[in-house]
C-alpha positions in Angstrom: 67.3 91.3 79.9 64.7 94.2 80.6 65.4 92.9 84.8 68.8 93.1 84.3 69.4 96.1 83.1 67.0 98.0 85.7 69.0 96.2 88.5 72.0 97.7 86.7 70.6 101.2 86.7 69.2 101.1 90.3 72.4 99.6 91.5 74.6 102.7 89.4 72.1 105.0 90.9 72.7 103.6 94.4 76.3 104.2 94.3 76.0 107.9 93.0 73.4 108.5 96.3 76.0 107.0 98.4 78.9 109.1 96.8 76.5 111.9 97.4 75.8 111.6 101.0 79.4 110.7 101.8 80.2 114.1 100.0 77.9 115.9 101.8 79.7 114.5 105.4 83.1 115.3 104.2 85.6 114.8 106.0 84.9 112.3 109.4 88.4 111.6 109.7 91.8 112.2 109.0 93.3 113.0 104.9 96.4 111.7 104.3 98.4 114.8 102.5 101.0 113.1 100.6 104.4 114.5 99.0 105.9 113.6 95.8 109.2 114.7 97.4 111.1 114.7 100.5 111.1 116.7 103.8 112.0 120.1 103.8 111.9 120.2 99.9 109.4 123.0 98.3 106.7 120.7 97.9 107.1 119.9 101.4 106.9 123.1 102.7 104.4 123.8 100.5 102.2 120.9 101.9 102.8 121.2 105.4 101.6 125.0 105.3 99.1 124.3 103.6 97.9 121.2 105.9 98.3 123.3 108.8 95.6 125.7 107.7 93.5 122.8 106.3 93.0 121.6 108.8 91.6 123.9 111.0 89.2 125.1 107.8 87.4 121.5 108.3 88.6 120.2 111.6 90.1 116.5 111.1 93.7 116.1 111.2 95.8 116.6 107.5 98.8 114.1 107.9 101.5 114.7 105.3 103.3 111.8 104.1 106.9 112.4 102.2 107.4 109.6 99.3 109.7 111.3 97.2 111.2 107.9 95.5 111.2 107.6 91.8 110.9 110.9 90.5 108.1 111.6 92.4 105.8 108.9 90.4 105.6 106.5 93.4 103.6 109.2 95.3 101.5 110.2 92.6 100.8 106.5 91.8 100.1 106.0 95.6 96.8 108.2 95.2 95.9 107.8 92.0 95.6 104.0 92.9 93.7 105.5 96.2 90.2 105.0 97.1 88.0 107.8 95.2 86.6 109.5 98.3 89.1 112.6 98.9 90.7 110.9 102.7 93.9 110.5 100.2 95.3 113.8 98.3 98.8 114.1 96.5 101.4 117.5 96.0 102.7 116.6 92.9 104.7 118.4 90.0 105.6 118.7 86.6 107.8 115.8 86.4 105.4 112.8 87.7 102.3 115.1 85.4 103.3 116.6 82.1 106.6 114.8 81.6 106.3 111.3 83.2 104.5 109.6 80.1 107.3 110.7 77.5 110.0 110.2 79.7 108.9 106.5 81.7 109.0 103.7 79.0 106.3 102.5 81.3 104.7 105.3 83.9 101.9 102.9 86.2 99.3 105.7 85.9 97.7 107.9 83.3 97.9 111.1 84.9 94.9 112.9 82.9 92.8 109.7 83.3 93.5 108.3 86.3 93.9 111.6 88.8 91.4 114.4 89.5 93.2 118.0 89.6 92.1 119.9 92.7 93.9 122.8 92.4 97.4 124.4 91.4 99.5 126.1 94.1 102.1 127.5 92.5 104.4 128.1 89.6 107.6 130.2 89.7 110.9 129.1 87.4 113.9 127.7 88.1 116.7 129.1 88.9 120.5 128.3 87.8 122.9 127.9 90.5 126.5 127.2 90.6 128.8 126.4 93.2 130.3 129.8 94.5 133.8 128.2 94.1 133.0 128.1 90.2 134.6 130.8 88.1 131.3 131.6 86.3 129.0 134.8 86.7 126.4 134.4 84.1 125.1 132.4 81.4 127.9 133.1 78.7 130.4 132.0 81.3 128.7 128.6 81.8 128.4 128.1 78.1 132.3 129.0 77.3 133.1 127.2 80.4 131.4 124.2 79.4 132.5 124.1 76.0 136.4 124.1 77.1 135.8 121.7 79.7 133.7 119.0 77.9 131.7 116.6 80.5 133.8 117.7 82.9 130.8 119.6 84.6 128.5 117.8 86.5 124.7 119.2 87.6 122.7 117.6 90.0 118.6 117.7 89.6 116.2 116.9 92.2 114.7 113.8 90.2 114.9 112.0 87.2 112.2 113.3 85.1 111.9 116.3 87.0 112.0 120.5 85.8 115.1 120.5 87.1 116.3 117.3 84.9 115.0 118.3 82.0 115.2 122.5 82.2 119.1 121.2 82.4 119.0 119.1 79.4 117.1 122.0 77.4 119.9 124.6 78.2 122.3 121.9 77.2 120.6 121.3 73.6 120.0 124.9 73.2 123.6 126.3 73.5 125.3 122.5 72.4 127.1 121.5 76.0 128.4 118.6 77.5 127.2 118.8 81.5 127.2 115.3 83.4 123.5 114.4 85.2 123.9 113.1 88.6 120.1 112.7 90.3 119.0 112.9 93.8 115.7 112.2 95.4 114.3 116.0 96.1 116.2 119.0 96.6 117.8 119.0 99.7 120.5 116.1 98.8 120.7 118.0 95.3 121.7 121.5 96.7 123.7 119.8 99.5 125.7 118.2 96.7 126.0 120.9 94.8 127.5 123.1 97.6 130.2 120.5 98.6 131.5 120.2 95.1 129.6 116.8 94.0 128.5 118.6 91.2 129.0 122.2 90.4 125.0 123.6 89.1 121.8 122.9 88.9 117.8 124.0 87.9 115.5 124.3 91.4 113.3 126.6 92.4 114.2 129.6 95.1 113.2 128.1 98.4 115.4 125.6 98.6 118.7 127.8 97.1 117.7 130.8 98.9 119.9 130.2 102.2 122.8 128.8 100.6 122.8 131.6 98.0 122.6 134.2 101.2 125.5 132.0 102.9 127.7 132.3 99.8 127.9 128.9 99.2 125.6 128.7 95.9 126.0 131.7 93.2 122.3 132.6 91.3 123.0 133.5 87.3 119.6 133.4 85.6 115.9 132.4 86.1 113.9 130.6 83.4 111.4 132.8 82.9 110.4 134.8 79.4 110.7 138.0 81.3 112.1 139.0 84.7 110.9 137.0 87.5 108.8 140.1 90.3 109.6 137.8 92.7 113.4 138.0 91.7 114.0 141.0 89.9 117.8 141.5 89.8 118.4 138.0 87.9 118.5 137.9 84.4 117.0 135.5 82.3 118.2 132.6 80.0 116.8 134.2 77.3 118.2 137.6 77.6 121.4 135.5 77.5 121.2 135.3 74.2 118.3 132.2 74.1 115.3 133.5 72.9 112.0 131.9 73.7 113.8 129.8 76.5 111.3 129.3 79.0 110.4 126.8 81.8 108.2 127.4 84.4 108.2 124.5 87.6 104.7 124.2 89.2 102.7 121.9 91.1 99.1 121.5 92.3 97.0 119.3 94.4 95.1 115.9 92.9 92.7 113.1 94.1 91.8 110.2 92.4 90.0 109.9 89.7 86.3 109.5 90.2 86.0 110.8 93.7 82.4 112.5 93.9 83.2 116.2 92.2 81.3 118.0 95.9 84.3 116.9 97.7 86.7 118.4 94.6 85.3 121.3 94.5 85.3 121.6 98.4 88.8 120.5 98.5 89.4 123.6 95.8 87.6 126.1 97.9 89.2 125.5 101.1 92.8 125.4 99.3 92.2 128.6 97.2 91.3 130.5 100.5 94.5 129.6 102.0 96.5 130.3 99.3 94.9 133.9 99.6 95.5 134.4 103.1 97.3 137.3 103.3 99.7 136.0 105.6 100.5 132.4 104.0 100.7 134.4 100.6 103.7 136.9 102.4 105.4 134.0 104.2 105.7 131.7 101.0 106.2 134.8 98.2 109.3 135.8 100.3 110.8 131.9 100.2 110.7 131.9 96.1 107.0 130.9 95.4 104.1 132.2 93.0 100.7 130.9 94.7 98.5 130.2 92.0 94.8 128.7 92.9 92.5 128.5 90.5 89.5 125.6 89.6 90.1 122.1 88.9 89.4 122.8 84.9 93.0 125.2 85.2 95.1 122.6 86.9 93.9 119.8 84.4 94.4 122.0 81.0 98.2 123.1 82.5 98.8 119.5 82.8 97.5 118.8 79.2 99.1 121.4 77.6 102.7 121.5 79.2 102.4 117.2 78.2 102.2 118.3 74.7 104.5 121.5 75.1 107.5 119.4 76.3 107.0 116.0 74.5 109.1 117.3 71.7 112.0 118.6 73.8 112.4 115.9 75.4 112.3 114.0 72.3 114.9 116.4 71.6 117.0 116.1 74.3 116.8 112.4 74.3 116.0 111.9 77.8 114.5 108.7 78.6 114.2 106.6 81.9 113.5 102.9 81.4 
């Protein structure tokens, strides 16, 4: 038994060795950088800047790979099923993170057990869009819109499960409307619906809005902020509309899976932070919409724990459940 048990330890302490050593080479070949949405979404434009600069910061190729099926859940599963040794990294959000395991009868991953948080890289809120054709201004035009037209609204999010699901479905509790879900895979089909009259609002961040809001095609009413947004200082928010305490912020960050060797984490982290302080990434992505972040690893995974338990209740709420 005595045998055994030393051959268990020397093999345990073999494996941490090897983890160490392959830490310390980190990285001989390309990472895989995938996206828990689609191309040309915010996450996708996050990751590809991002990428860009990583690579050159430790010289292998970074190849980003768009999965945004399901919600974004299939990416994040992807690499949290991943071999631990940091050649596989995911973008992922709030949706597949925070609300996945109250929203998913059955979510594939644990997403505090079975990911490592590398890093946030941003946060900013939503902001509520209409279709410019829309007789509706503001907040209190939505409401009294919605409420003489019952379900005759419909909003389009970029996911089930998703901030922009389920910052919809608050609102809709919170003031007692009747608004019709339709969802797409990302933001680009969402917005492109929602400008051709498919459905007539939605929740998403800036960047993907922005043009269609400069085109006049899309109409901005309110962010989802507590206070006014710096970044957007002329919108009001929900909650000056007469919704106190309405708040909902849509971030995402950068994780590995669980157990790969906490050198190549906290490399990973360093490298990331840096470019999210480069002055000239910071101006390029502040003026589409977003908020970098940054951070340790020890911020990312107490956001994650804390928005879980923040929004379990609304959505318990708000009844919204994907089998």
């Amino acid at each position: 038994m005595l045998l055994r048990k030393l051959g268990i330890a020397t093999a345990a302490a073999a494996l941490v060795v090897a983890a160490d050593a392959n830490a310390q080479t980190w990285p001989e070949k390309p990472i895989k950088f995938v996206v828990a949405a689609p191309a040309g979404s915010s996450l996708d434009v996050l990751a590809r800047t991002i990428g860009d600069k990583l690579k050159d910061r430790v010289g292998q190729p970074v190849v980003v790979d768009d999965r945004p099926a399901a919600g974004g859940t299939i990416a994040t599963d992807l690499v949290a099923k991943s071999p631990p040794d940091g050649y596989t990294m995911v973008i992922s959000f709030n949706g597949p993170l925070a609300f996945g395991p109250h929203v998913y009868s059955k979510l594939p991953y644990d997403p505090q057990k079975d990911l490592a948080a590398v890093i946030i890289t941003s946060s900013q809120p939503s902001v509520l869009a209409v279709n410019a054709a829309l007789p509706i201004h503001s907040v209190k035009e939505l409401v009294e819109y919605a409420k003489a037209h019952p379900g005759k609204l419909n909003y389009a999010s970029v996911g089930n499960g998703s901030s922009s699901h389920l910052t919809m479905e608050l609102l809709k509790s919170t003031a007692g409307i009747d608004i019709v879900h339709v969802p797409f895979n990302g933001s680009p089909p969402a917005v492109t619906a929602t400008i051709q009259g498919e459905t007539q609002l939605m929740f998403a961040v800036m960047q993907p809005l922005q043009a269609q809001i400069q085109a006049g095609k899309l109409r901005a009413i309110a962010v989802t902020t507590a206070k006014r947004f710096p970044l957007l200082p002329d919108l009001p928010t929900i909650a000056e509309a007469g919704y106190p305490g309405f708040e909902a912020l849509a971030w995402n960050g950068i994780l590995v899976a669980a157990g790969t060797p906490r050198p190549i984490v906290a490399r990973l982290n360093a490298e990331i932070n840096a470019i999210l302080k480069d002055p000239a990434v910071k101006g390029a992505l502040n003026a589409q919409g977003f908020e970098l972040v940054g951070g340790a690893p020890e911020d990312f995974s107490r956001l994650i724990s804390s928005e879980s338990a923040k929004w379990a209740p609304v959505i318990v709420k708000t009844g919204a459940k994907i089998d």
